[in-house]
C-alpha positions, 0 to 999 in steps of 0.5 A: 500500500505505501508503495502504491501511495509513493508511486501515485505521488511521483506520478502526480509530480511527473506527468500531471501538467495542470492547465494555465489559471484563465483556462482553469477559471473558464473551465470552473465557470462552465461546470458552475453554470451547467451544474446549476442548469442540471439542478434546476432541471431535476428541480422542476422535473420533481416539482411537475411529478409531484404536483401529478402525484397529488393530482393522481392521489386526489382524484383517487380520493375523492 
């Protein structure tokens, strides 16, 4: 195990290259705004089957 921890650390300091810091932020800015689309989707698509859950359980009891 410690020497797979050791080999993964060299592995990172060798041949990881990260991006420069404006292609990081553009990068960062763009996973914001479609994870805040994506949530915002699920939100109304749960918000439009529970009302039809309601609707469905309200018919049924009346």
């Amino acid at each position: 195990m410690l020497a797979y921890i050791k080999e993964s650390v060299e592995e990172l300091k060798n041949n990881v290259t990260l991006p420069p810091r404006a292609e990081a932020i553009n990068l960062m800015v763009v996973v914001a705004v479609f994870s805040i689309l994506f949530a915002l989707a699920t939100w109304g698509v749960d918000t439009v089957f529970s009302k039809l859950v309601q609707l469905y359980f309200n018919a049924l009891i009346n």
